[in-house]
C-alpha positions in Angstrom: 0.0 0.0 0.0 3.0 2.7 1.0 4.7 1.1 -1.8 1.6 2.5 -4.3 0.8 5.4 -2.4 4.4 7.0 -3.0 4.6 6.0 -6.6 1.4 8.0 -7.2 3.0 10.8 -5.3 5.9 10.6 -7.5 3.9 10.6 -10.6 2.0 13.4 -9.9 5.0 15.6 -8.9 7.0 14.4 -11.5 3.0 15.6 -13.9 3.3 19.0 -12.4 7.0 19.7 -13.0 6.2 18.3 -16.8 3.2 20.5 -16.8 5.4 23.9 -15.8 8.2 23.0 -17.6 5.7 22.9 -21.0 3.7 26.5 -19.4 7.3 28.2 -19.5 8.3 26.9 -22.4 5.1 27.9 -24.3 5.3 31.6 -22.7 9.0 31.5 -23.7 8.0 30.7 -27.2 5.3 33.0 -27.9 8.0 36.0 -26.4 9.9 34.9 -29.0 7.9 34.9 -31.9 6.3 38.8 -30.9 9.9 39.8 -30.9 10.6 38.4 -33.9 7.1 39.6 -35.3 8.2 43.1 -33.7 11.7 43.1 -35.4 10.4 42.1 -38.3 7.7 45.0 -38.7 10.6 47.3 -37.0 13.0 46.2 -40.4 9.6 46.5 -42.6 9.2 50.1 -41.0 12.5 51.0 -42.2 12.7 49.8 -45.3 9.2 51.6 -45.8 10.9 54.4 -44.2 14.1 54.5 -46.7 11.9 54.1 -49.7 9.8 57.0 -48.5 12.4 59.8 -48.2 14.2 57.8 -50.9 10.9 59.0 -53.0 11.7 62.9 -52.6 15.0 62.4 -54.5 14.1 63.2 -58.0 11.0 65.4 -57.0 11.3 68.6 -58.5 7.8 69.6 -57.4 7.6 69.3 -53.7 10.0 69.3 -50.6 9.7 68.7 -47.0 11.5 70.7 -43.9 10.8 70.5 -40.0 11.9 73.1 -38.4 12.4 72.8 -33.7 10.6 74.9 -31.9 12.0 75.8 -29.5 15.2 77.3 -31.8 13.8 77.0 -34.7 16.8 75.4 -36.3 16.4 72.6 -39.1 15.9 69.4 -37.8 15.5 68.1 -41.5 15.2 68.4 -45.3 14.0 66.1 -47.7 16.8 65.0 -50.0 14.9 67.1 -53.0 14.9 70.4 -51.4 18.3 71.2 -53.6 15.9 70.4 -56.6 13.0 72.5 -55.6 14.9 75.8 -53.9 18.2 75.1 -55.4 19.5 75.6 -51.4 21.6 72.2 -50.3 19.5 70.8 -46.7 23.1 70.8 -44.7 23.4 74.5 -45.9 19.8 75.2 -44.8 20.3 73.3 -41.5 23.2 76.0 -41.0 21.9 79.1 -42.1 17.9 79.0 -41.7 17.6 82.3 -43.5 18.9 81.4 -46.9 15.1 80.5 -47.6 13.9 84.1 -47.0 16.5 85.4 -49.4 15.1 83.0 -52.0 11.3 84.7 -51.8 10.6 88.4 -53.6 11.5 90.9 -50.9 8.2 92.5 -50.7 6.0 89.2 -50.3 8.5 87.6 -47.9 7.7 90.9 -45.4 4.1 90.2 -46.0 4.2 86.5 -45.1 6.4 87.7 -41.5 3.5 89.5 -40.7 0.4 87.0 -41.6 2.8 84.3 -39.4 2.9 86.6 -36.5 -1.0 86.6 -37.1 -1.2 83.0 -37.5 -2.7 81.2 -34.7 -1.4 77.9 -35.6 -4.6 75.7 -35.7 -4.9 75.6 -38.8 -2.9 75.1 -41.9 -0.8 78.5 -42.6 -1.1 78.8 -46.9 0.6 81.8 -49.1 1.8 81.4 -52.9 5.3 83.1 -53.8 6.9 84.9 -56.1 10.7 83.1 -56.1 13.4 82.1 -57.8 15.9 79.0 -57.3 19.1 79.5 -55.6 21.7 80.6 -58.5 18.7 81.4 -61.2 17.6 84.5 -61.7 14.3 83.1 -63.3 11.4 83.7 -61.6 9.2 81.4 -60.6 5.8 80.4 -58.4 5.8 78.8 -55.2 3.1 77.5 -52.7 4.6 77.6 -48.7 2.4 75.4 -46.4 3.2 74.8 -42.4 1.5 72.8 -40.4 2.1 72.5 -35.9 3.3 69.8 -34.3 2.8 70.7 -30.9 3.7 66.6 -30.2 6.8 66.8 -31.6 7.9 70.8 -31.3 7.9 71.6 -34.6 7.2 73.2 -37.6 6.1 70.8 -40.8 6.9 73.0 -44.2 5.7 72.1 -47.3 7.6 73.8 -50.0 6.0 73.0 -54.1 7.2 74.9 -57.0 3.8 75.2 -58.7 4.8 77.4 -61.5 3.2 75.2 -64.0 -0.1 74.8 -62.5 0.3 78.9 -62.0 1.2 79.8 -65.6 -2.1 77.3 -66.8 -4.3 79.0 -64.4 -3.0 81.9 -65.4 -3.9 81.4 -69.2 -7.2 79.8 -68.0 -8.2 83.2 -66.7 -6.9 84.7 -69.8 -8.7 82.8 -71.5 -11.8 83.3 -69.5 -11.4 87.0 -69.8 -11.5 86.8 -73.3 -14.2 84.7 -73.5 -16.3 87.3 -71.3 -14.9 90.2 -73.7 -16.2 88.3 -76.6 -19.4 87.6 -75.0 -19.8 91.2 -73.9 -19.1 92.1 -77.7 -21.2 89.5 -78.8 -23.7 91.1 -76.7 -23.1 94.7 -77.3 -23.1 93.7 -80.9 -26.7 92.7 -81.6 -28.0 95.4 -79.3 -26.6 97.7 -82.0 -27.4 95.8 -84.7 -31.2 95.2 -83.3 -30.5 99.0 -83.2 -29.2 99.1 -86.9 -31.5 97.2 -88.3 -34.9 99.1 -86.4 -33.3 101.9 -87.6 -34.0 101.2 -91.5 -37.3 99.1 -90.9 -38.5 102.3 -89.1 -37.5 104.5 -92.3 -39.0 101.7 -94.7 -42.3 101.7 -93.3 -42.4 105.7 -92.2 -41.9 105.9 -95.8 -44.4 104.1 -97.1 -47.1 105.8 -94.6 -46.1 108.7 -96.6 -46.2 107.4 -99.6 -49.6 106.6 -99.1 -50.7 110.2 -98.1 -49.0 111.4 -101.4 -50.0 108.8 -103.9 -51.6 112.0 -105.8 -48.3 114.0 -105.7 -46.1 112.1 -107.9 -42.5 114.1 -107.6 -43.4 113.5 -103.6 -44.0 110.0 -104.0 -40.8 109.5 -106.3 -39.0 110.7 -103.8 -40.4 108.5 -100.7 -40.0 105.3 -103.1 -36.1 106.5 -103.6 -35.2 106.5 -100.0 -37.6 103.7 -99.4 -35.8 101.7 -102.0 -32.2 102.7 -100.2 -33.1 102.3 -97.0 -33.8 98.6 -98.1 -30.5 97.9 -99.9 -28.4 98.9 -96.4 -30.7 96.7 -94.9 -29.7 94.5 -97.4 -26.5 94.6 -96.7 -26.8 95.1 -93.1 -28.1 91.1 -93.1 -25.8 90.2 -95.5 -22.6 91.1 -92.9 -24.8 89.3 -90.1 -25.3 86.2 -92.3 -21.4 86.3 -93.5 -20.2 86.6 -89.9 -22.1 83.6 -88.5 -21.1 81.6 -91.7 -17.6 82.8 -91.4 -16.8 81.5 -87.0 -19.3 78.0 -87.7 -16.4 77.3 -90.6 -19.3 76.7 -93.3 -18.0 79.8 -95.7 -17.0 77.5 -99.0 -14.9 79.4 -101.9 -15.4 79.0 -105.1 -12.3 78.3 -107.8 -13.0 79.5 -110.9 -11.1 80.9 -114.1 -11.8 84.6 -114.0 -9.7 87.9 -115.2 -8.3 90.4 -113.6 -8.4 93.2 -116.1 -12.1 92.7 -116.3 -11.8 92.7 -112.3 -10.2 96.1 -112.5 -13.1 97.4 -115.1 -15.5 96.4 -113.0 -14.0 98.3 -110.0 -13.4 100.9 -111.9 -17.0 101.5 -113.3 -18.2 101.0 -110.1 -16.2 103.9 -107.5 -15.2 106.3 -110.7 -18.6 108.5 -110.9 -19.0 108.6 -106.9 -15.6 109.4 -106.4 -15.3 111.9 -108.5 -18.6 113.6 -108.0 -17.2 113.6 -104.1 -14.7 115.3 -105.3 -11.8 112.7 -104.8 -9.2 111.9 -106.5 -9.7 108.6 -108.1 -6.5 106.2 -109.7 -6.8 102.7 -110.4 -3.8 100.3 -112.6 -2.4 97.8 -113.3 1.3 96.8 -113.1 3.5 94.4 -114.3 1.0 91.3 -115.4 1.7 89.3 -117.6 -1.0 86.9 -116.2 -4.9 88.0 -117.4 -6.7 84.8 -115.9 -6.4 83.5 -112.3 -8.2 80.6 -110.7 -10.0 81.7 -107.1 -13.9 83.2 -106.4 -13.8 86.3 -107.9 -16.7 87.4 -105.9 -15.5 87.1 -102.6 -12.0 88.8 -103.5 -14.0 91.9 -105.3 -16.3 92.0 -101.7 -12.8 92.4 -100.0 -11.3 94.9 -102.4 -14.8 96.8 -102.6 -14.9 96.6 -99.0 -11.7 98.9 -98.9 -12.1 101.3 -101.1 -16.3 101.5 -100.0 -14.2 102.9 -96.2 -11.6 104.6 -98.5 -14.0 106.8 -100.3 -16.2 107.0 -96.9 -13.4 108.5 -94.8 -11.6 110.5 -97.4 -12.7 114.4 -97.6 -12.9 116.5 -100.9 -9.8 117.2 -102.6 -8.4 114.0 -101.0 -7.2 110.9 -103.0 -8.0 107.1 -103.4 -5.7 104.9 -105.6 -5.8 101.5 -106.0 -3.1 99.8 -107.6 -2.9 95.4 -108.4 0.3 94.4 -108.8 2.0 91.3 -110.5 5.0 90.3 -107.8 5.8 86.8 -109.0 5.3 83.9 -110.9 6.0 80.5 -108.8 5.4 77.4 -111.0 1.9 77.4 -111.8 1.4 80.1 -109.1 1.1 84.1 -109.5 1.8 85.9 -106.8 0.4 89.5 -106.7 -0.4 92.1 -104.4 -3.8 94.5 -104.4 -3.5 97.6 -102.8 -6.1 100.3 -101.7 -4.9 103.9 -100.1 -6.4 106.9 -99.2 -5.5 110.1 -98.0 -8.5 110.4 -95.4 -9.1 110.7 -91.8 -6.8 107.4 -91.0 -6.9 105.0 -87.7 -6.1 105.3 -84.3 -3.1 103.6 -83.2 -4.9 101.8 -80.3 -7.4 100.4 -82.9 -5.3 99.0 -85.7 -4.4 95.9 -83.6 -7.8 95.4 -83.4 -9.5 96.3 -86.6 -10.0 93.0 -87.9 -11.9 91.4 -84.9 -15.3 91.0 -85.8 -17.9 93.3 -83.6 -15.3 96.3 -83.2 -15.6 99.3 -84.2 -13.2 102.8 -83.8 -15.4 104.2 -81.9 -19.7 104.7 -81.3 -19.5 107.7 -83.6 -18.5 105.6 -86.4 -21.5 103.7 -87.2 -23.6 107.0 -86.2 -21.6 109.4 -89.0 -20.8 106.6 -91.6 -23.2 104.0 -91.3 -22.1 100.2 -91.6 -22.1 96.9 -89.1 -18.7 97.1 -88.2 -17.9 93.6 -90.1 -16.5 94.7 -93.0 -13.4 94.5 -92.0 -13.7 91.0 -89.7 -15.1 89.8 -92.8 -12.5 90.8 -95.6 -9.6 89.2 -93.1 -11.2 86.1 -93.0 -12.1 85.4 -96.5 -8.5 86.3 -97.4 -7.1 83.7 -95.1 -9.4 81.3 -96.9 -7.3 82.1 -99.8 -4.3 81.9 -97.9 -3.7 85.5 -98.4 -2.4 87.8 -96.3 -3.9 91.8 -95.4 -1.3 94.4 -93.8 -2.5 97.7 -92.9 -0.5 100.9 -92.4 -2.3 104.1 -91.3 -1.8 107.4 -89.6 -4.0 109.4 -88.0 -5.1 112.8 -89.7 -3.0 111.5 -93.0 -4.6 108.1 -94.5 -4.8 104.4 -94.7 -2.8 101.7 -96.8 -4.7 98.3 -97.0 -2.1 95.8 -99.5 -3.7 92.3 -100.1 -1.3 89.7 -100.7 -2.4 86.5 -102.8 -1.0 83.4 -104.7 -3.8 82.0 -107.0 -3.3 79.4 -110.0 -2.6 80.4 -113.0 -5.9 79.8 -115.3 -5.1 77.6 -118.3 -7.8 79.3 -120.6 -5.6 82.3 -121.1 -3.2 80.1 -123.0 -6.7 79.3 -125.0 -7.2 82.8 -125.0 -3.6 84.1 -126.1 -3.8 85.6 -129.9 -8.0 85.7 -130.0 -9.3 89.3 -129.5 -12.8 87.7 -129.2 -13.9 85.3 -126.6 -17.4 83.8 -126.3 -18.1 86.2 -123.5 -17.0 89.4 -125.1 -18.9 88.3 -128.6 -20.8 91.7 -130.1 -23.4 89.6 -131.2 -24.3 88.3 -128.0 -23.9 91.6 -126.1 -26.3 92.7 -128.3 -28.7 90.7 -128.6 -28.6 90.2 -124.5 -28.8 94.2 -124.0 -31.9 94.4 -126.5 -33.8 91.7 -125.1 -36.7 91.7 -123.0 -39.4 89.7 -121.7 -42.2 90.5 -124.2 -44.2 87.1 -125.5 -41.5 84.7 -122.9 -43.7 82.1 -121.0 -42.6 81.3 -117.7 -43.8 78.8 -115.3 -43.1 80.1 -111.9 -43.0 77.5 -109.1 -43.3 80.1 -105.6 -45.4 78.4 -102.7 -45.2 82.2 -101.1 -48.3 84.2 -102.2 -46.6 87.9 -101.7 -43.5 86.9 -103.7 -45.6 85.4 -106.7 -47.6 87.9 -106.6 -44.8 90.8 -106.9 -42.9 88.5 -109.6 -45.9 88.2 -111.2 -46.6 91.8 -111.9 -43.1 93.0 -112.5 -42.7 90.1 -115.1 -45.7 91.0 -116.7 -45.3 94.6 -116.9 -42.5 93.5 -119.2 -44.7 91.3 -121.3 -43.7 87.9 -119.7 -46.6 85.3 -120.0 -47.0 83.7 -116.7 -48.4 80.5 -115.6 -47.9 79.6 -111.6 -47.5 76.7 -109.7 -47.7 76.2 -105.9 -45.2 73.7 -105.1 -42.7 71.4 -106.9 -45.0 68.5 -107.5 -47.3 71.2 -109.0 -44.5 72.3 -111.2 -43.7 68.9 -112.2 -47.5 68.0 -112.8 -48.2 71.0 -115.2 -45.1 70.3 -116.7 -45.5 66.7 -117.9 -49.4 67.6 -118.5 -48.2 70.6 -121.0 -48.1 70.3 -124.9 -44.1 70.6 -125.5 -42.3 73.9 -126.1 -45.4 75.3 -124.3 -42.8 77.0 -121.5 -39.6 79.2 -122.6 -38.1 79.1 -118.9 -39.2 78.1 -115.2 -38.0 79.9 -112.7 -38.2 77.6 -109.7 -38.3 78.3 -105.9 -36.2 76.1 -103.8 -37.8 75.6 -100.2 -41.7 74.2 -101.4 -43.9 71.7 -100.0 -44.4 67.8 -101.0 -41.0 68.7 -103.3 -38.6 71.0 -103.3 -37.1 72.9 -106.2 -34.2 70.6 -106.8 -35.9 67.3 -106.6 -38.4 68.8 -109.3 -36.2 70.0 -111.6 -34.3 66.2 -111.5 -37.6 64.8 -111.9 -38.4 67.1 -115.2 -34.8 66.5 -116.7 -35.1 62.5 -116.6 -38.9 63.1 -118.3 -38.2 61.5 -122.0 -39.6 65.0 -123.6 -38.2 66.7 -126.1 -38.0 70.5 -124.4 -36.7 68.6 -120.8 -33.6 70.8 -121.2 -35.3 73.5 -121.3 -33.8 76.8 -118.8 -34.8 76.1 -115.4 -33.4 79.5 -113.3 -33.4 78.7 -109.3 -34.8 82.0 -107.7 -34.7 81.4 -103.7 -33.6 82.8 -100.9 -31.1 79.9 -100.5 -28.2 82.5 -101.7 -24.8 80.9 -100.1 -22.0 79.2 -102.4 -23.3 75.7 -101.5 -27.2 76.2 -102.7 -25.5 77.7 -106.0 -23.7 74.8 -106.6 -26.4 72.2 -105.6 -28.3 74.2 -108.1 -26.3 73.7 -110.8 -25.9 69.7 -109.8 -29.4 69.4 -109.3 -29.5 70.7 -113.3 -30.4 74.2 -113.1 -28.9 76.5 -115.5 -28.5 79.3 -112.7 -29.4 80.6 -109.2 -31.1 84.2 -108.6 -31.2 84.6 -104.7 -34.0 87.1 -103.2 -34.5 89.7 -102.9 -34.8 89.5 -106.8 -33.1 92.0 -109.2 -35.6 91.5 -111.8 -33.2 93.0 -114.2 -30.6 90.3 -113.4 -33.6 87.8 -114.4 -34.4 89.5 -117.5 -30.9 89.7 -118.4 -30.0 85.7 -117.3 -33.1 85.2 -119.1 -31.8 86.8 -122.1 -28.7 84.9 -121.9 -30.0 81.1 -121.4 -32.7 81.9 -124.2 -30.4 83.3 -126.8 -28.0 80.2 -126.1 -30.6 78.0 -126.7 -31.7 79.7 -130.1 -28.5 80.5 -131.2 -27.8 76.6 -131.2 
């Protein structure tokens, strides 16, 4: 029994001793393994540590100092600071007031007095003028300082935002120009709402007193005169609206056609000599040095830039004054001629402080301009931009109280039909024959078919064709046109002048349904007359198989006189 009862004793002593000895060695173990988990994360730290700062050493944009406290000295620098201040961190650990020296004088005392304002709870933020250490380039900087009361310091923040500053900087630009625009934009149809009242007042006043002197007739003939030229400036006062818009939504299209020069010049010259000279004004145009009659390019727009000059040249040029206008042959560049049109005057001139602004569309010299001349104020906007749609080039020299100098520089191609032309003293458009057979023509026995969906219009066509002894048959709309057509006994119509914008078909579809009819007279002169007047209706015209485009308001003597033209064509065939 003894025997048993002290080996049990010994068992359990020799159990408790085991069970300690496994307790210490487990709480030995797990000591080890949080050191080693601690050492671990302590090496992890560093290495995070390294590659943090070790991130700041090619950062040009932003650097880091912390300043003590208590003595203010530099505690430390990111490596980059030499890269973003161009001052080396031992240097700036010695001599704290190298970065003061680096900030404009001026801003630097302004920021010593908003830090002995700051009140250190919150972020302390000012933007710099400075430049780098060595540099004399001036650049932007941002300064930010945060407290650390826990660790008795000062946390700076120094970034070189000088890119981010020059963008903003042309984003406000840019913003302020926008606003100018818009302002202009805005002044600009408040004086053309003005503009254009202005004439629709005089139209209609007018014609109220027109109507109280229908019995007077020399009173009446005078109303209808003014009446009639109130409505061509507003003519042209919509025109330069239209042109404008076209001109900044990019949809202006030029055309490039042969035309001539010299006829160019005869045209100009028929058109300013009389006014000029009745004005009093000195009037000179020439030629120099060609050697080149035909040029490829839209002679219509160029003549609306060189008639928009010399229009301002005879406005602002007194009596006794002079206007000359001189083209110029400069060069000949392979199948290129390079010439040079120039318009000058000895009027009024330009202010200095406009002439940089003289082709910006809404801009004009001053209020009293419109008021004492007249005019929208796009001429000139307008003229610049259709000479850079020829790749052309306008300079402008003027002095106040002694004239203006517009020169238009151009390279067109060279047309090939003045080779054609070369040694023939007659060509098909200068043929006697024709001229006069166009200039004695009229309307008397022509039947037209006139497609016009607008009541008012074909009733005024109606009339005024009449008067001249047209014979007039109208249709409604383009599947009218087409109806009456096909229904009609051949050669029953001369001509049909056909409106464009109609309902159930328009003007174009119609006339490609009439030329695929298998009739004999299906080519017969089909004339567009719409208010569809821009380069691109012209042209779909013309594909559409028109023989020509009138665009309203109608010059019913350019319809007799096309009229004349496709008629004496077809008979002289």
């Amino acid at each position: 029994m003894r025997t048993i009862l002290e080996y049990t004793e010994n068992n359990l002593i020799y159990m408790i001793v085991l069970w300690g000895v496994m307790i210490l060695a487990a709480v030995f173990w797990n000591l080890y393994r949080r050191e080693k988990k601690a050492a671990r994360k302590a090496r992890e730290e560093l290495r995070g540590g390294k590659k943090f700062y070790s991130s700041f050493e090619n950062n040009r944009k932003t650097a880091y100092v912390f300043v003590s406290e208590k003595n203010r000295k530099v505690l430390y620098a990111t490596p980059n600071l030499e890269l973003v201040t161009g001052i080396r961190p031992d240097d700036l650990k010695t001599d704290t007031e190298l970065m003061t020296g680096l900030i404009v004088r001026k801003e630097a005392r302004e920021i010593a007095k908003q830090l002995n304002a700051w009140n250190k709870e919150q972020e302390f933020s000012s933007e710099v003028n400075y430049h780098r250490s060595g540099e004399k380039e001036l650049r932007r900087g941002q300064i930010q300082i945060l407290y650390c009361e826990k660790d008795g310091g000062y946390l700076l923040i120094l970034s070189d935002i000088t890119e981010e500053y020059e963008k903003r900087q042309e984003m406000e630009r840019e913003l302020i120009t926008a606003q100018k625009e818009s302002q202009s934009k805005t002044d600009f149809l408040s004086q053309m709402s003005h503009e254009i009242r202005t004439p629709m007042n005089g139209i209609l006043g007018m014609l109220s007193l027109l109507k109280t002197h229908l019995n007077q007739p020399a009173a009446a003939e005078e109303y209808l005169a003014k009446t009639e030229n109130l409505s061509h400036f507003l003519l042209t006062l919509i025109n330069d609206i239209l042109d404008m818009s076209r001109i900044e939504s990019g949809k202006v299209q030029l055309e490039e056609i042969p035309f001539s020069l010299e006829q160019l010049v005869d045209k100009l010259d028929s058109m300013f000599r009389s006014t000029a000279e009745a004005k009093g004004i000195n009037w000179k145009i020439e030629m120099q040095d060609f050697d080149v009659k035909y040029v490829i390019g839209d002679e219509m727009r160029l003549s609306q830039v060189i008639i928009n000059f010399i229009s301002n040249a005879n406005k602002f040029t007194p009596p006794g004054g002079t206007v000359e206008v001189l083209f110029r042959q400069m060069d000949r560049i392979g199948n290129d001629l390079h010439f040079m049109i120039r318009v000058s005057d000895t009027g009024k001139g330009i202010k200095e402080d406009f002439l940089s602004k003289i082709f910006r569309p809404f801009e004009q010299e001053d209020a009293s301009t419109a008021h004492n001349y007249g005019g929208s104020g796009l001429g000139m906007a307008i003229a610049d931009s259709m000479v850079r749609l020829m790749n052309g080039q306008i300079l402008v020299e003027s002095e106040e109280g002694k004239g203006t100098e517009f020169s238009v520089y151009l390279f067109l191609p060279i047309a090939e039909v003045q080779e054609q032309n070369e040694g023939t003293e007659i060509t098909e458009a200068e043929d006697p024959a024709k001229t006069r057979a166009i200039e004695a023509f009229t309307l008397k026995g022509v039947r037209i078919l006139l497609a016009e969906d607008n009541d008012i219009n074909a009733e005024i066509a109606m009339e005024i064709l009449a008067m001249e002894g047209a014979v007039l048959t109208r249709a409604c709309d383009g599947a009218e046109v087409v109806k009456m057509f096909k229904e009609s006994r051949p050669y029953t119509f001369d001509v049909i002048l056909m409106d464009i914008q109609m309902p159930k078909m328009d003007g174009w579809e119609a006339t490609r349904v009439i030329r695929k009819m298998k009739r004999e007279d299906s080519d017969l002169p089909i004339l567009a007359m719409s208010a569809n007047a821009f380069l691109e209706d012209r042209r779909k015209s013309l594909e559409s198989g028109m023989n020509g485009h009138i665009s309203k308001p109608v010059d019913y003597d350019e319809v007799r006189r096309i009229i004349g033209e496709q008629l004496w064509a077809v008979r002289s065939h």
